[in-house]
C-alpha positions, 0 to 999 in steps of 0.5 A: 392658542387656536385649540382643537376646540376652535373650528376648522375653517374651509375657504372655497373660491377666490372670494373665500380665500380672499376674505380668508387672508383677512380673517387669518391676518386678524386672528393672528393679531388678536390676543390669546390666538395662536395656531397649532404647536408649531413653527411658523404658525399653521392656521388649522385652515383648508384652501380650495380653489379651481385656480392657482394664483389667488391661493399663491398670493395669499399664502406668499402674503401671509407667509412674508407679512405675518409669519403664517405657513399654509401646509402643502396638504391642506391646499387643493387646486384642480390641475386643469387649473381653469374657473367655473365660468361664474356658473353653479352647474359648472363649479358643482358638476365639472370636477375631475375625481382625483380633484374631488378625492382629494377635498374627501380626504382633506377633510377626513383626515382634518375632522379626524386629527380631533378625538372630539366633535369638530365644528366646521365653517365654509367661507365662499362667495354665493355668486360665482361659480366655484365659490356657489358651486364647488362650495355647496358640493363641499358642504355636502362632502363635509356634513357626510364626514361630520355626520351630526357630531359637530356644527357646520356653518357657512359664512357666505358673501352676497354680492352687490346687485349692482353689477356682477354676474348676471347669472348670479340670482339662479347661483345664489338661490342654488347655493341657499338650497344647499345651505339649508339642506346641509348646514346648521347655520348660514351667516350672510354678508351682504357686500353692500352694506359694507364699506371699504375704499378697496376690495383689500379694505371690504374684506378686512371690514367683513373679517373683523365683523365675522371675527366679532361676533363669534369670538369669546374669551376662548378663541372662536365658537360657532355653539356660542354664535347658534345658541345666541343668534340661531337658535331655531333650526327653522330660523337659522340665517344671520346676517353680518353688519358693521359701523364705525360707531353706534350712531352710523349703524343705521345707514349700514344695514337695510331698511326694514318694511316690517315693525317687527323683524328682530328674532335674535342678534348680537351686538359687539361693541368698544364701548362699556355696555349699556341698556340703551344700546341694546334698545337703540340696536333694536329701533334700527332693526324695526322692533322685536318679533312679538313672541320673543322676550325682551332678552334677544339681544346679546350685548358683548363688549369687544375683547382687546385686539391690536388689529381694532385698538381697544378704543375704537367704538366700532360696532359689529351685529349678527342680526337673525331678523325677518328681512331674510324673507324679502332678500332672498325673495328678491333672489327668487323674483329675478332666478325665475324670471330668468328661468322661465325665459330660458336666460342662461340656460344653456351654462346649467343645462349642459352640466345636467341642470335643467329648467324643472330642477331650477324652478324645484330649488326656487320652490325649496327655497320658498318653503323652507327659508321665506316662508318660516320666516314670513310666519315669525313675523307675524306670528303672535 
């Protein structure tokens, strides 16, 4: 049973609710992994979108496919019924307060239904405008709620940087300055590294990496995820790869510069577990930091899922590794050339972003995700 124990999973934009139909396609096939007591099962999930069609679709999905009812009341559109123009200004700032009020208390009224701490995930897209924007603007309506009580984490989609929007880089590095701000935990997914023949495909891909990782014996654990992967408040980003068997994962996660990049990470695979694979994980990783232990790497043995089959030889890594450093670095390198040009200014000025308060997030995000990370690299 999905217990009250299990966290409160929001999905925000349309690459949230997307990847969600996945992720809720799998947890219900995954043994042991049933909802709340009632009939049809309720995922114990809130829906948030500035449009209505890719919420319809995917609640008429898995309502017909799966036998999944979505409530009424734990799915929020905006009646303007209208996009954030792939701007972060946009989707944070241009909300209407009924719109806003009814997130508040949505979430409320879900944190409050436990008499225990809750822990809280936000599944959004780092590039667009409502998935960037209104996400961060939930992230921060969701940490009020849970004050310190419970862990909040956002699994964040990061988009391929071949096409896309050419806004992108200024919404991602906005959206990571929230992330750090406001979360415990940031798990990134870098769409190209992940393979799929379709975008239905990717996201399956992504949900069953993302499921993986956090799922033990007792349904999902976001406590189990940080004190594994994410132990370090200064170090708290992990990044999701997948292959179809050990000896691919190489092409499926980016090279690393540095002989020395592996902080913490796990490795779920459909094999038995072996020594050796906690090494061969290592070696595609380019080595551990030298002042952690040999113990970095938790080798888990996936649990039994009608979704994979049990024999599938799959394997799924949460990786907290230095490389965060360079990717997001290359995010501020392109924002601020942007920036400092006056590209696209005009969609965040008219929402009350200007030029300083980008080149401030620039900087906030130099010192407080890059440059921690530098340091455990090199640090002895």
């Amino acid at each position: 049973m999905l217990s009250l124990d299990d966290p409160l999973i929001v999905h925000v934009g349309q690459c949230g609710i997307q990847l969600g139909s996945a992720m809720w396609r799998q947890l219900a096939g995954l043994d042991d992994m049933l909802y709340n007591n009632e009939a049809p099962p309720t995922p114990r999930a809130i829906l948030i979108d500035t449009e209505p069609k890719p919420m319809a679709a995917m609640r008429h999905d898995a309502r017909v496919q799966h036998g999944l009812l979505f409530k009424d009341q734990l799915c929020i559109t905006d009646k303007a019924a209208r996009g954030r123009g792939g701007s972060w200004a946009m989707g944070y700032a241009d909300n209407s307060p009924e719109f806003l009020e009814q997130i508040e208390n949505t979430l409320r009224r879900e944190i409050e239904y436990s008499d225990h701490s809750v822990d809280v995930i936000i599944v959004h897209s780092l590039a667009g405008g409502t998935g960037s924007g209104l996400g961060s603007r939930v992230m921060e309506m969701t940490r009020g709620q849970l004050g310190r009580q419970g862990l909040l984490a956002a699994a964040s989609v990061v988009a391929d940087p071949v096409g896309g929007s050419p806004m992108r880089s200024i919404n991602e590095i906005l959206a990571l300055q929230r992330i750090e701000q406001t979360c415990d935990l940031g798990i990134l997914v870098e769409n190209g590294f992940l393979q799929g023949s379709s975008m239905k495909a990717l996201n399956t891909e992504i949900a069953a990496a993302l499921i993986d990782v956090m799922q033990t014996k007792s349904g999902l654990s976001l406590d189990d995820f940080q004190c594994v992967v994410c132990p370090m408040p200064t170090l708290k980003f992990a990044h999701i790869y997948a292959a179809n068997a050990l000896e691919d994962l190489r092409m499926h996660i980016p090279p690393t510069r540095s002989q020395n990049s592996l902080v913490a990470a796990r490795a779920v695979v459909g094999s038995a577990v072996e020594a050796s694979i906690t090494e061969k994980v290592t070696s595609c990783l380019g080595g551990r930091v030298p002042w952690n232990g040999p113990y970095n790497v938790d080798l888990r043995r996936r649990l039994p899922s009608r979704t994979l089959g049990e024999k599938s030889r799959r394997v799924s890594l949460a990786v907290n590794w230095t490389y965060t450093a360079s990717m997001v670095s290359e995010l501020q390198r392109d924002a601020s050339e942007k920036i400092r040009h006056g590209a696209f200014m005009h969609h965040y000025n008219v929402y009350g972003v200007d030029e300083e308060t980008l080149l401030e997030a620039v900087q906030d995000v130099q010192d407080t995700i890059v440059t921690p990370y530098e340091v455990a690299s090199s640090a002895d």
